[in-house]
N, C-alpha and C positions, 0 to 999 in steps of 0.2 A: 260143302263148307270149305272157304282156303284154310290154308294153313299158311301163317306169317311168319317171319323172319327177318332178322336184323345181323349184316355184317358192317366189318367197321371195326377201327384200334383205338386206342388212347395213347400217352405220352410217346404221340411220335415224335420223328427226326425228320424234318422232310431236308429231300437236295434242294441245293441251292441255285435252284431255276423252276420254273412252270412244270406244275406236276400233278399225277392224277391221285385225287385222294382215295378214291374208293371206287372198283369199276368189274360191272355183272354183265355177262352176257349169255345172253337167254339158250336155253339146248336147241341145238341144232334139228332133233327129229321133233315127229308132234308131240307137243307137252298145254299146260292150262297158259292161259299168259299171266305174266308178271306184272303187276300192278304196283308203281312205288308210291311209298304211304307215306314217305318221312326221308328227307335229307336233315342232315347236319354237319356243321364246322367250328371249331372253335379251338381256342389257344390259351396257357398260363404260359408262356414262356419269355411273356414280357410283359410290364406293366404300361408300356405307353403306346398312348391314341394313334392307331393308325389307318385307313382305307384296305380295303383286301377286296381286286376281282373275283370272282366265283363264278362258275358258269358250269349248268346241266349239258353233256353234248354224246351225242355219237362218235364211233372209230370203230371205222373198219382196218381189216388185217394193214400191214400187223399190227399188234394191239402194244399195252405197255408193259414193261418189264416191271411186275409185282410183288408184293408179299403173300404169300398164301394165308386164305383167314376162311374161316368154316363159317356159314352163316348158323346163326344159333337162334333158337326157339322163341319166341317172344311171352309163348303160352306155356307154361311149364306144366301143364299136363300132355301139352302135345309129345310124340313119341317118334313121330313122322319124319324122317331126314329130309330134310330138303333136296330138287335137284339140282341144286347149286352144288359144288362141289369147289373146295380151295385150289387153286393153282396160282402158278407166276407166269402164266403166260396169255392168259386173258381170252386164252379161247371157249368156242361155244361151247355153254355148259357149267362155267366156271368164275368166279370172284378174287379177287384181291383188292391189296389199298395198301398205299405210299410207295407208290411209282418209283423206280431208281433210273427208269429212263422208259421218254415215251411212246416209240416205237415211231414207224414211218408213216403208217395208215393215217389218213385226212380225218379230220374232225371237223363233225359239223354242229355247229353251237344250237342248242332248242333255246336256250334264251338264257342271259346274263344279269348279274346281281353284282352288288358290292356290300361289303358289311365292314362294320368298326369292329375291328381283333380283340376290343374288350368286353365287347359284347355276345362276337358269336353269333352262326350263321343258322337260321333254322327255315327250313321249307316244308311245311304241311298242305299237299293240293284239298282245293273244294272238292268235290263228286266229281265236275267236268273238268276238270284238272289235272287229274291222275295220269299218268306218265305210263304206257302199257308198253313193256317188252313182248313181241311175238316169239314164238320157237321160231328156227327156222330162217333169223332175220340176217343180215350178213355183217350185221356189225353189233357191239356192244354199248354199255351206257355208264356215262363216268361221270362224276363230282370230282372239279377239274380248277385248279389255281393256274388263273392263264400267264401270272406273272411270281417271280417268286416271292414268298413272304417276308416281312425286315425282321421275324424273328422265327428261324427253322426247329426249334424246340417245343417239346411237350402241347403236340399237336392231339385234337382227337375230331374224329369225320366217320359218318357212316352212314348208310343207306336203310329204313325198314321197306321189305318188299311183300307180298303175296303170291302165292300161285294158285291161281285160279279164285274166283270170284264167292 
């Protein structure tokens, strides 16, 4: 049976350039893969209509400079820590979100969205949709504002993932 989990903030601050909202990357030795089940984005920090890029992508080293956030249980009877583990440096093994800078490693975009800011960004895959992180893999996976937002306030973004099936 997996066991689920959801990392991710609320009333963020983001900088004011293209930054990663939230970014996992899978342990390094053999582990279950990671299955993401749920992205999200959205914003109060401004009432007017605007376009926002968004886009799922990989980065390899170096990765981006982060907030540490602990992925947390989605089941509340689960008791299982996750092997995700909070860091700011994005390496294997480890999660953050709101980037302060994005490091030098290439990214390579899995595919691109746009949404209205008053609305709020939500991605649920089908069954053949699911987005699987490998252990072992040489880069990470981020919910990614490719340009900056026209209001950097009271952001919230977060990833629900799985380990193992």
């Amino acid at each position: 049976m997996s066991k689920e989990y959801t990392v991710g903030g609320d009333g963020l601050t983001l900088a004011n350039q293209a930054v990663t909202l939230v970014f996992i990357n899978p342990p390094a030795a053999v582990a279950p893969p990671l299955p993401i089940l749920r992205m999200w984005a959205s914003q109060q920090g401004s009432a007017t209509s605007a376009q926002q890029r968004i886009e799922a992508e990989t980065q390899v080293t170096a990765f981006p400079t982060l907030v540490s956030a602990t992925p947390r249980h989605l089941k509340r009877g689960d008791t299982v820590a996750s092997l995700i583990t909070g860091a700011t440096n994005g390496a294997a093994g480890t999660c953050g979100i709101n980037a302060s800078a994005e490091g030098a490693g290439s990214k390579t975009v899995m595919f691109g969205d746009n949404f209205n800011v008053l609305n709020g960004y939500l991605w649920v895959p089908t069954p053949r949709e699911v987005i699987e992180l490998a252990a072992g893999d040489s880069s990470g996976f981020g919910l990614f504002l490719p340009a900056a937002a026209a209001s950097l306030t009271n952001w919230a973004a977060g990833i629900n993932f799985a380990e193992g099936y």
